[in-house]
N, C-alpha and C positions, 0 to 999 in steps of 0.2 A: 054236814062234814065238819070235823072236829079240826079247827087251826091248830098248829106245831105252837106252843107255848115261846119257842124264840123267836117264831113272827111276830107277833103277839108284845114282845119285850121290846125288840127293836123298833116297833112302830112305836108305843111307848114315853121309848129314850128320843127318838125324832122329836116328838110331840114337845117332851121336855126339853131340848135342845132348842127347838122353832121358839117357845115359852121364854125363854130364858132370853136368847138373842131378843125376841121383840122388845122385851123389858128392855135392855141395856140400849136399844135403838132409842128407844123415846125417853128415857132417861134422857141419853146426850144431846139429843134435838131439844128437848124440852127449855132449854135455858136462851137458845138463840130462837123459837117459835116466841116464849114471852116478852123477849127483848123486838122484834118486828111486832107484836101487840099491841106491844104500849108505845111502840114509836107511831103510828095508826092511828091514835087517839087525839084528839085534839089535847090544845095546850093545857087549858083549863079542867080538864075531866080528871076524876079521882082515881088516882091509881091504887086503890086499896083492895086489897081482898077481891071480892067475885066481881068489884065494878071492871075487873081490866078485861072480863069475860065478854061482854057486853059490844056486841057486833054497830049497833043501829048506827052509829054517827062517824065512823071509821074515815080518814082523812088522809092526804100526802102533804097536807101543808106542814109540815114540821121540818119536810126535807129542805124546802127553799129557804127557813126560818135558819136553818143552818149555817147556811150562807151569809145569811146577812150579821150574824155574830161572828163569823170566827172569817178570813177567807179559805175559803175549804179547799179549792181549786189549788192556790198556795202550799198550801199547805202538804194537799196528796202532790202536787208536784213534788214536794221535798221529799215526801216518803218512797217515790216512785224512785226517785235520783238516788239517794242512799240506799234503797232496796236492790236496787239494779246493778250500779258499780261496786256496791259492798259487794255483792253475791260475785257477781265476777271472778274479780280481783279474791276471793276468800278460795274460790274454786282451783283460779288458777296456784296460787302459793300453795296452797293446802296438798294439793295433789303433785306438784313439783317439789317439796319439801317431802309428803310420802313416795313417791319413786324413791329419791335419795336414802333416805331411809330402809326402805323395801330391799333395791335394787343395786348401788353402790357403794363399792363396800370404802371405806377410808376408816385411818386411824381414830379411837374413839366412836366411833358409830353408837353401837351400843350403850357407851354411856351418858353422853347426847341426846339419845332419843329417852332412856329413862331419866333424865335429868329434866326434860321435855314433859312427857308423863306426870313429874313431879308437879309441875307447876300448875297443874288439874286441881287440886288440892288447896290450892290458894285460893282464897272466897274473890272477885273481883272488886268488890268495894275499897280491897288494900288498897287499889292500882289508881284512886281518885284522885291522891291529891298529885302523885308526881306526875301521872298522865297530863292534870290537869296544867304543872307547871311546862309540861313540854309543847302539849298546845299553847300556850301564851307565849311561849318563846317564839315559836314559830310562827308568831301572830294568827294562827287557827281557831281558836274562840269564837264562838259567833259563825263559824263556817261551818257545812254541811260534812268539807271533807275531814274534818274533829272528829266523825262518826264514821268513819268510811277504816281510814290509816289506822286507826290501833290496833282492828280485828282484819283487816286483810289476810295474817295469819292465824290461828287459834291452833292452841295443843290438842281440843279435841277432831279438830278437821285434820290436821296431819297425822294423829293418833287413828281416825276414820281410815283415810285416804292407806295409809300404810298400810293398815290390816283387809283392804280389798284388793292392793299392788301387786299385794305378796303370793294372792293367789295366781296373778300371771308368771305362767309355763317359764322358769329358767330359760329354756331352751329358746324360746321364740326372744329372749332380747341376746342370745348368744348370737343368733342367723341375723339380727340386725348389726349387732358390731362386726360380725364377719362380713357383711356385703356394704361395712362403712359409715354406717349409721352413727354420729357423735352421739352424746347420752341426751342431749334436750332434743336432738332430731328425734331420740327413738324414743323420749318420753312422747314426745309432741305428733309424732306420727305412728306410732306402735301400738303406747300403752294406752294413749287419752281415749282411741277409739275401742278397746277392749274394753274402758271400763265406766262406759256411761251408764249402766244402771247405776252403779255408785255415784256415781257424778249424779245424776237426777234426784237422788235419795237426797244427798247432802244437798243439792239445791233447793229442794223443796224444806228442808230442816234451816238452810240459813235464810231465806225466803220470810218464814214467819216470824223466824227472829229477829229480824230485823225489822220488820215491819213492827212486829209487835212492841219495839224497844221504846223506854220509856224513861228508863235512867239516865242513858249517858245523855240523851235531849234535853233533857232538865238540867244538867250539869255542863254541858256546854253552852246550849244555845241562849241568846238573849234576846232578840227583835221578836216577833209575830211575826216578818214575814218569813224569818227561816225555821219556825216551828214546822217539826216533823203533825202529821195525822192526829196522830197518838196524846202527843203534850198538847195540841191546841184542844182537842176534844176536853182534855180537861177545865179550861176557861170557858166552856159552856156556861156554867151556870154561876161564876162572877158577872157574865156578860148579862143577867136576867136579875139582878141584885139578890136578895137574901131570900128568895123562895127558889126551889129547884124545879126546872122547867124537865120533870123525866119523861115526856114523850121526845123534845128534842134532842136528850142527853141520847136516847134510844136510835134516835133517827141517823144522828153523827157517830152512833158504835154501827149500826147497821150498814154506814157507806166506809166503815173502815174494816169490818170484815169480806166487805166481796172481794177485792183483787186477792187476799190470802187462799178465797176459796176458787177464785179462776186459776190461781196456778196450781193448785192442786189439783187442779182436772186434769190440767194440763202435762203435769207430770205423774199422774196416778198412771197411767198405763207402764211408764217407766219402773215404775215401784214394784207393779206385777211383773214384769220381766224379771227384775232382781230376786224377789220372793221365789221365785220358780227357775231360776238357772242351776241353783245345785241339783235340781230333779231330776237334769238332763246331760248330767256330768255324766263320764263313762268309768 
């Protein structure tokens, strides 16, 4: 029996489709599989070419070695404390600043928020030196909260938060000022629970980025013990003198990428919500 030629094509395009996806899956694994590799290998083994291939003598001592150069514990503490009340404190302005925006109307709104917009366009490196001189007024230097207060709000989180606001129904924050609702009551009891896909989204985007930050740490902080993750990993291999120790340098990226990918478990289901709510709009 002779198959329909567009069975035929569509199984095909699958095929190609399955091909294509598998490529780009191990593409993007590929660089965090070699990085757990070469963290595996003892200190001394050659990480050249086909040696990092090389199973037999595979190890965890590099993890403790960690430790003992840098305090790691310290350290993720600091990342965990600045990752945690950044992300808060970013959610809550970001999304109180978009309602206003979205939702109340007052003189200049409009050009406020594009004036707002504007400031996207500005590279952040401008913002180094006077940021810098206003934490040292405030005696902030050196402190965790240097890295917390200047992004509590960001143009692109209120610029986010506003263009998800806006899709809540006029009419449902009309039924709260009619049965009395002030405007932060009905942000705070209305809107915030309408729009936690957004809220998850933007959590899990300031989440990495702060974790992952690595500038403004260098630029404010100064002890070791208030090194973020990120800047101490760096002093790995001062800590080993003039030869680089790249299975430990592997071992300390390896304990600073898990919590980025525990919360993204955690908020990936939140993300498929979002991705699929307009499918189900009427």
């Amino acid at each position: 029996m002779k198959r329909p030629s567009g069975t035929i094509s569509a199984r095909a395009g699958r095929w190609i489709c399955y091909t294509l996806m598998l490529i780009i899956t191990v593409y993007s694994i590929l660089p965090a599989a070699w990085m757990m590799l070469i963290a595996l290998h003892p200190k001394s083994s050659s990480m050249t070419g086909a040696a990092v291939l090389d199973m037999s003598n595979l190890t965890l001592s590099n993890f403790p070695e960690v430790n003992r150069l840098i305090p790691v514990w310290t350290n993720i503490g600091n990342s965990l404390f600045t990752t945690a009340i950044g992300t808060v404190t970013t959610l809550f302005f970001c999304s109180l600043a978009g309602f206003a925006f979205a939702k109340i109307r007052f003189p200049g709104r409009e050009f406020l928020f594009y004036a707002l917009v504007g400031t996207m366009l500005v590279p952040p490196e401008v913002a180094v030196i006077p940021l810098f001189m206003i934490m040292t007024d405030l005696s902030l230097t050196n402190s965790l909260w240097s890295l917390i207060i200047p992004k509590m709000a960001t143009a692109v989180g209120i610029f986010y938060m506003r263009q998800y606001i806006k899709a809540v129904p006029d009419e449902v924050i009309e039924a709260a000022r009619v049965d009395g609702c002030g405007p932060f009551r009905t942000y705070w009891q209305i809107v915030l629970p309408m729009i936690k896909p957004g809220l998850a989204v933007w959590t899990t985007l300031t989440v990495i980025a702060r974790w992952n930050d690595f500038f403004w740490p260098l630029v404010f902080l100064r002890s070791q013990e208030k090194y973020t993750l990120m800047q101490a990993i760096s002093l790995l291999p001062v800590g080993e003198g003039l030869s680089t120790p790249w299975p430990i340098i592997m071992a300390g990226t390896a304990i600073a990428i898990v919590p980025p990918v525990i919360g993204y478990v955690i908020f990936q289901r939140f993300q498929k919500a979002d991705m699929t709510a307009g499918a189900v709009k009427g």
